[in-house]
N, C-alpha and C positions, 0 to 999 in steps of 0.2 A: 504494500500500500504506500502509495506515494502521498504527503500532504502538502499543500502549497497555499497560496496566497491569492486571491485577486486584488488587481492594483488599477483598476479601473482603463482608461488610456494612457496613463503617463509614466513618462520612463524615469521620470525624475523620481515619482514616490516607488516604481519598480528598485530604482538601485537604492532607495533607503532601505526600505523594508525586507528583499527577498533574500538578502544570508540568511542561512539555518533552515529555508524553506526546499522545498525538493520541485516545485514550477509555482512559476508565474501564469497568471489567468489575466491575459490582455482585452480589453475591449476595443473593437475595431467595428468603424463605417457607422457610427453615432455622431456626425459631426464633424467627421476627421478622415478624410481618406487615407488608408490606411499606407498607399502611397507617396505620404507626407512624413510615415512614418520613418527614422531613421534605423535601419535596419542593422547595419554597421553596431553600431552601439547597443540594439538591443542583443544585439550576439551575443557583445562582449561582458553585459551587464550580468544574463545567465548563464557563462562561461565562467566566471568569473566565480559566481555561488552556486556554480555546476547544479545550475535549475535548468527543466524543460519549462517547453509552451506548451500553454490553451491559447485559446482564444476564445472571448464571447462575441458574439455577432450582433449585428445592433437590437437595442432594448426597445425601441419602440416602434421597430418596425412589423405588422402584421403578418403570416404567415399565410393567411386566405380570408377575402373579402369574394363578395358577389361578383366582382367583372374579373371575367376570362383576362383580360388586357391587360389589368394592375397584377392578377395572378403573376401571368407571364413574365412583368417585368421585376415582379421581388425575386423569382426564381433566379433571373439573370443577374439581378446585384447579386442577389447574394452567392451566387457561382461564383462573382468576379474575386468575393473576399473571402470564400473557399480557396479558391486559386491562389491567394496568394497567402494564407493560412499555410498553404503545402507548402512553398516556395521558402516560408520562414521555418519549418519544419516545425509546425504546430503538430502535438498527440492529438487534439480536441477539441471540435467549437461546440460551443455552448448556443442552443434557438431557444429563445420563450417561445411556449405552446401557446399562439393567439390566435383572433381572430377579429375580423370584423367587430361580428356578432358573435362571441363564444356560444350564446344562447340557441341559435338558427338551428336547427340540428342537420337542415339542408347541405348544409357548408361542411360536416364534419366528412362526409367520402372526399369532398373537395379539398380539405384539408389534411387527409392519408396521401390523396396524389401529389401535393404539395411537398409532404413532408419527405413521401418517396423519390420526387424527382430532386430534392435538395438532398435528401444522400446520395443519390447516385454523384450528383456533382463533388460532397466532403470526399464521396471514396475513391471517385477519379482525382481527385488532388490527396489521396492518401491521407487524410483525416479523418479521424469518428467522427458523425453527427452523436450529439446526444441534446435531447428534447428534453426541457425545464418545466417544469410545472409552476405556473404562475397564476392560480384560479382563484386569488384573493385579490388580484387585479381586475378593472373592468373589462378588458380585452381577454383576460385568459379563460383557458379552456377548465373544466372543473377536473378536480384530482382524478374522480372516477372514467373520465370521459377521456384524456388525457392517457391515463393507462392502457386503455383499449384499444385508444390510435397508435401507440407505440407499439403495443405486440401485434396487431395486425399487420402492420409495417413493416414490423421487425426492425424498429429504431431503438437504440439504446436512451436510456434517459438518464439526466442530470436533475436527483433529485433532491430540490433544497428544503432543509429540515426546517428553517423556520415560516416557508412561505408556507407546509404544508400547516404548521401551526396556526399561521394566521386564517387560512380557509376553513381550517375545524377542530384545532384544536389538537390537543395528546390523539384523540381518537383516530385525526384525520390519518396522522404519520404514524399511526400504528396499522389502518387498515390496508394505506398504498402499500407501506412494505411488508403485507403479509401476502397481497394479493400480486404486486408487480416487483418486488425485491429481486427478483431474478433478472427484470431489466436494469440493473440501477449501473451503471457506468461510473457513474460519478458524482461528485456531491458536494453542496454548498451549506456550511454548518458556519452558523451564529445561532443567536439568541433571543428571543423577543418576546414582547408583552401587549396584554392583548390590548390594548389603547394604540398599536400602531406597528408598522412593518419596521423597527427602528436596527437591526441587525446588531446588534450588542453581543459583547462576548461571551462564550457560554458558562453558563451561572448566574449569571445576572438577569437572567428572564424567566420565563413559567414554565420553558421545554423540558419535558422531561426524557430526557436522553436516552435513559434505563431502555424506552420504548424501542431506539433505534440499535440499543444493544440484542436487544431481544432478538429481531429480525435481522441485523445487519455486522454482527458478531464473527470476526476472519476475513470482514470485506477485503479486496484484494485491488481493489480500480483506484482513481488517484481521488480525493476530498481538496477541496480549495475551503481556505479560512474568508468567509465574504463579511468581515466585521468593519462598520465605518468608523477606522479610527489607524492613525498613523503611527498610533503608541507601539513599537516593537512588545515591550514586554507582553503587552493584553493578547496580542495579538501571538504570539508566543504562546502563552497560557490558554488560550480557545485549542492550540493544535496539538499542545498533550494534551487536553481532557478530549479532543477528538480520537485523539489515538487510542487512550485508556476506554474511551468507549465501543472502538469498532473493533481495536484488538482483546476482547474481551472474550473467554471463553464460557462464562457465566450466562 
């Protein structure tokens, strides 16, 4: 099990924080073309603290809306930042499960072809896709709905422990990974309380981890530490209690 760090888009808080971590989790194509990125130096940054790459792919872009046309063309961005995911030798991007209308249920076959035709592009550029569950968002797809487009697909998922809190709680993240834990690729672990998605480190919110011990106990895929905050230590301490919980044999 590898555990690492998201560092949002910037290289500058990438080389503070990623010693001691084993990859960085870059966000690409939010703003930023990823072509502006300086690649050189991101090399040398993870070279340096002998970390790999993720990559997240943009946050607010939808995965399937009602027109064919807009379909077509997220597919093609986001081929382009597939492509050069590979290029930078990313393990992994990270897609929110969205939509339009998460609600439409019209849209959800429309939404497997999507997801399918965006892995075919991660795997021609030699990257995992893995699908996020974001169903506490207005855009996202709901946990249970979410898991079903993944194994249907056959997409691996990035499943993050406190978003599932936020959409329902201990329950929610106890029942995806009883039912989909065999997809779980990878994972985004903080902390939160239910007055808001606030990504805090873990201990300091109402998740109860035990749950993800329960199910996800010899995980072997890589976990990013997703906490907002620049403090090394905290964030330090989120990735043993990460680790004390997934490497658990209890």
């Amino acid at each position: 099990m590898d555990v690492g760090l998201t560092v949002g888009d910037s290289l500058e808080r990438t080389e503070r924080t990623i010693e001691g971590f084993d990859l960085a989790e870059l966000s690409v194509g939010e703003g930023r073309d990823p072509d502006e990125i300086d690649v050189d130096r991101l090399e040398t940054i993870l070279a340096d603290a002998d970390a790999d790459l993720c990559v997240h792919l943009p946050f607010k872009q939808v995965v399937v809306t009602p027109v064919p046309e807009i379909n077509d063309a997220i597919v093609d961005y986001l081929s382009r930042l597939l492509e050069w995911a590979g290029t930078a030798d990313a393990e992994k991007a990270v897609l929110h499960g969205t939509a339009r209308n998460p609600h439409d249920t019209d849209l959800r076959p429309v939404f497997a072809d999507q997801l399918e035709a965006i892995g075919t592009a991660a795997a021609d550029a030699d990257v995992e896709l893995v699908v996020e569950n974001v169903g506490h968002q207005k855009r996202g797809l709901p946990l249970t709905v979410l898991g079903d487009l993944a194994h249907e697909t056959e997409t691996a998922v990035c499943f993050d422990v406190g978003h599932a809190y936020m959409e329902d709680g201990d329950d929610g993240v106890d029942r995806f990974c009883s039912q989909y834990g065999d997809l779980v690729s990878h994972l985004h672990v903080h902390d939160a309380r239910s007055r808001g998605d606030t990504h805090l480190p873990i201990g300091a919110g109402e998740i109860d981890y035990s749950v993800v011990t329960d199910h996800l106990a010899g995980f072997d895929g890589t976990v990013a530490v997703e906490v907002f905050t620049d403090d090394v230590t905290l964030l330090r301490d989120t990735a043993r209690r990460a680790r004390t919980a997934l490497e658990s044999d209890s």
